[in-house]
N, C-alpha and C positions, 0 to 999 in steps of 0.2 A: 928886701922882698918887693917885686912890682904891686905894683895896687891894679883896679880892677881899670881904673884909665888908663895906664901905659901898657895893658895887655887889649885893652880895646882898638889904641890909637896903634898899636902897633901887628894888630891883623886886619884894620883898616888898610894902612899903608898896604901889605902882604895882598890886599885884594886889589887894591887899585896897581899896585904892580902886575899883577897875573890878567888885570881887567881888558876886555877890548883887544884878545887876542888874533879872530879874525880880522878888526878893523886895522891893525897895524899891520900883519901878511898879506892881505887880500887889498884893503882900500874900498872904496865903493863903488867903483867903475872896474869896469874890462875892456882891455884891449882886444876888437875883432878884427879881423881880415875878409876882407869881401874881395870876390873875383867873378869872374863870367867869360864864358865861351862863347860867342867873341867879346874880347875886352871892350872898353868904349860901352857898357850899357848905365846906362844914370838908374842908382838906385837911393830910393825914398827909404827913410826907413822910421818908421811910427809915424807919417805922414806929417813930420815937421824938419828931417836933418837929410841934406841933399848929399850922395856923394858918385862921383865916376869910378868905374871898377876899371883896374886894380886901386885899391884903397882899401884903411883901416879906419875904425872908428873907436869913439869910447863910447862905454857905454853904460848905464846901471844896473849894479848887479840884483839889485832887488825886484825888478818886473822882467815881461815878457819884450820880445821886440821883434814886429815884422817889419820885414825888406820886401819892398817891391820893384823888382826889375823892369828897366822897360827900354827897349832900343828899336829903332826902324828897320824894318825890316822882318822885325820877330815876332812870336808871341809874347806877350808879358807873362810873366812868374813871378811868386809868391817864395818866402821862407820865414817859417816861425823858430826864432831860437826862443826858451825857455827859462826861468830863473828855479833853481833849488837849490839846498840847503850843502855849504860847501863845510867838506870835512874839517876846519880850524877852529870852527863852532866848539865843537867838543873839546878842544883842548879850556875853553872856558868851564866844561862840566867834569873834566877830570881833574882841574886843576880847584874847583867848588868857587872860581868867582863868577858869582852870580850877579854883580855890579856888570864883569865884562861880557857875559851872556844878553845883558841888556844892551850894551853898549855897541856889539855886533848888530843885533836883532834893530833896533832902532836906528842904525848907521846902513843898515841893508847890507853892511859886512858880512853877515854871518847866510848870504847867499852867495852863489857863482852862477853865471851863465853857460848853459846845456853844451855849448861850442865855442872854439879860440875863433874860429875861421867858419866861412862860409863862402859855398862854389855852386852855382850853378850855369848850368850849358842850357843855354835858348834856342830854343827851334823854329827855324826859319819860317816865315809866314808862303802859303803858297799859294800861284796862282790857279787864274782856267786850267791851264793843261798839268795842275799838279807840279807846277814847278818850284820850287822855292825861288821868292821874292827877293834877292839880297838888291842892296840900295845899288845906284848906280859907283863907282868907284870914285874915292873923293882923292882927286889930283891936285896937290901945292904946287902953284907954277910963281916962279919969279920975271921981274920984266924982265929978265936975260932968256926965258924960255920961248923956245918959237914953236907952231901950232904943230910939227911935227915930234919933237921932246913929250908935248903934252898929252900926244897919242900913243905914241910911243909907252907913256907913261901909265896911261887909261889899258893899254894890249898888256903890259904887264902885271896890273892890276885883278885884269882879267883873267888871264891864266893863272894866279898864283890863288885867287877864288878857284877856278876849275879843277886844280889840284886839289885843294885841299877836301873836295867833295862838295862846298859850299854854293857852287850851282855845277847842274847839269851841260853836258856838249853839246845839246841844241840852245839853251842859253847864251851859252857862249859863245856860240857860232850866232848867233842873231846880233848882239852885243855887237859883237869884234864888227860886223860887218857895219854896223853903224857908225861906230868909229871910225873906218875907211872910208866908208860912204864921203866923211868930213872932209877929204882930201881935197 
């Protein structure tokens, strides 16, 4: 017949098995996805972890965390993802380890964050006549490019902005002509 220590020592063990059930599915961090319309925006995020969008980050699941978008051209934007209480939690309270309920809760396991991913679309800063501001178009020329490639290159730039809606046909028509002007 067991004694009252080998039925102690052996629902000990039985808790430390069951214990820290969010922290082994979950972990303490979250993988996010960060994007922006147009890509190329540098986003801050809790005003210490730098990254360029498209990117992922990690992140803790037990706080909040704003992203500050910022690219030239645009307005700057804001996004608050949020931390709560992510459903593995309770497999510590159906299963009564109350060791692994701790062991979540203090690990920040026994949270998740509000979002996998986050997108946001910037909107272009505008001038006097209401027009949206996009930068001027940024051309990689090689020493093999001659000043004609590089126009060439800037008129295409140009139109595939004017396509996309990204500026206006009086823009583009000022643009373009300056480019030629270079001739």
């Amino acid at each position: 017949m067991p004694n009252n220590l080998d039925v102690f020592v052996s629902v000990f063990l039985c808790g430390m098995l069951v214990s820290g059930c969010a922290t082994v599915i979950n972990g303490t961090t979250q993988k996010v996805g960060v994007s922006s319309i147009p890509p190329g925006a540098t986003v801050l995020i809790d005003n210490q972890q730098k990254i360029i969008t498209p990117g992922t980050v990690w992140l803790a699941r037990d706080q909040s965390h704003t992203f500050f978008f910022k690219k030239e051209g645009y307005q700057d934007d804001s996004f608050v993802i949020t931390s709560g209480t992510s459903g593995w939690v309770w497999g510590n309270v159906i299963a009564g380890g109350l060791i692994g309920a701790v062991v979540d809760l203090s690990t920040g396991s026994a949270r998740k964050l509000s979002q996998d991913s986050i997108h946001v679309s910037l909107t272009p800063l505008l001038d006097a006549q209401n027009q949206p501001q996009i930068p001027a178009p940024a051309v990689m020329t090689t020493g093999n490019d001659t000043g004609s490639e590089r126009r060439e290159a800037q008129l295409l730039e140009l139109k595939s902005l004017l396509d996309k809606g990204l500026i206006m046909q009086d823009e583009y028509d000022q643009k373009r002509a300056r480019v030629l002007n270079e001739i």
